[in-house]
C-alpha positions as CSV (number, residue, x, y, z in Angstrom):
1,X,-33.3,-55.1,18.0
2,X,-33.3,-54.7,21.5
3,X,-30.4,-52.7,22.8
4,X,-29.1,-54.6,25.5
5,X,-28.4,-57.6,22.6
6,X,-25.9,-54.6,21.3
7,X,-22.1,-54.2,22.7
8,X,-20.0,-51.3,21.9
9,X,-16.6,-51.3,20.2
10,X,-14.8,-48.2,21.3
11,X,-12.1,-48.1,17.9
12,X,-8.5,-46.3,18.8
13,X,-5.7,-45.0,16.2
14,X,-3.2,-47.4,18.5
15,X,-2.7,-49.8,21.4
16,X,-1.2,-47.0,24.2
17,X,-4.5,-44.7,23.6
18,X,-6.8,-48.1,24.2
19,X,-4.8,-48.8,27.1
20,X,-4.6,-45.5,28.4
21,X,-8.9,-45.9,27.9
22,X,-8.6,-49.3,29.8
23,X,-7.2,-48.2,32.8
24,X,-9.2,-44.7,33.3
25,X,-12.4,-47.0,33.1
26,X,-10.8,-49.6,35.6
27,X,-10.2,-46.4,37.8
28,X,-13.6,-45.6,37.9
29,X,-15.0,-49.0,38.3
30,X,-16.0,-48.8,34.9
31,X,-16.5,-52.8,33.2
32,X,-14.9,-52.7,30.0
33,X,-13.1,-55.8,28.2
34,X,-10.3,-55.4,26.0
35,X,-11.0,-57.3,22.5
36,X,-9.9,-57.7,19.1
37,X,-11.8,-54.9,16.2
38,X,-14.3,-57.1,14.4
39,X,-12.7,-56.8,10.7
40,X,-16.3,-55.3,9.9
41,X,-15.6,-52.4,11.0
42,X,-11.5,-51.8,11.4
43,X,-11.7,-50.1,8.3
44,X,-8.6,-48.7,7.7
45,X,-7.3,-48.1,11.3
46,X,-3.8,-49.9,12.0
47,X,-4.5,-50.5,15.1
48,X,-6.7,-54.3,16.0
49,X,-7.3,-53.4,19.5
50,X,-10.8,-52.1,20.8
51,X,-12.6,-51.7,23.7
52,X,-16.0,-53.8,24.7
53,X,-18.5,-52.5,26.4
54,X,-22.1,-53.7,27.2
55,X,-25.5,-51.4,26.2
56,X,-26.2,-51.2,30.0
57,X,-22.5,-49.3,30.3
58,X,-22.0,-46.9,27.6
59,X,-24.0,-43.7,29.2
60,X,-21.5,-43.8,32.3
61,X,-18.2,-44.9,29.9
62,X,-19.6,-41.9,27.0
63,X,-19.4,-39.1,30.1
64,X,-15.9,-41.0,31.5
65,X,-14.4,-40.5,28.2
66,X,-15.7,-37.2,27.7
67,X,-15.4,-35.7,30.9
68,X,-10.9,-37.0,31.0
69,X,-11.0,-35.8,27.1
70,X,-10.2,-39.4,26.2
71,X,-8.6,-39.9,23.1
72,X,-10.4,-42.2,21.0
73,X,-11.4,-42.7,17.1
74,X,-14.6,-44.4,16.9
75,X,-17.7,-46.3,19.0
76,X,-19.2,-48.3,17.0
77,X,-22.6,-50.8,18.1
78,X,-22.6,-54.3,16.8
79,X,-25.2,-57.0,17.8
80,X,-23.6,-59.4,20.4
81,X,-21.4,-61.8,19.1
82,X,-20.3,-63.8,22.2
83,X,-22.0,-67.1,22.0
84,X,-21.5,-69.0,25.3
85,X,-21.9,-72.7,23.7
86,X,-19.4,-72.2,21.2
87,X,-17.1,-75.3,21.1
88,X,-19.4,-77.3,23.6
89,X,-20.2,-80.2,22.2
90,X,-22.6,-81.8,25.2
């Protein structure tokens, strides 16, 4: 599978850490999309808030996160999801 049909699910223990996350990105001009954890891989984390990030983005997010000592649980790759004809019916 080629890697840029991947995204990246960074997984938090709750909401303030993955908005905490959200906002360090945004500061350095980081894309990142908050989304809802596919219940594939919640597990048993309490918390249904991730963060999405494209193949092309997760080198420069990885040494973001690790260079603030982010506080996160998991990132977790998943094949792309999105499909942008959903509900178009012409």
């Amino acid at each position: 599978m080629p890697e840029e049909s991947l995204n990246y699910y960074i997984l938090f223990a709750n909401y303030t850490h993955g908005l905490a996350l959200k906002e360090l990105l945004s500061r350095e001009q980081l894309p990142a999309r908050i989304a809802p954890t596919p219940r594939s891989i919640q597990g048993k984390l309490s918390c249904g808030m991730s963060l999405l990030v494209k193949a092309e983005d997760i080198d420069a997010v990885r040494e973001c996160m690790e260079r603030n000592r982010a506080e996160y649980y998991d990132i977790v790759a998943m094949p792309c999801q999105i499909q942008p004809r959903r509900d178009r019916y012409c």
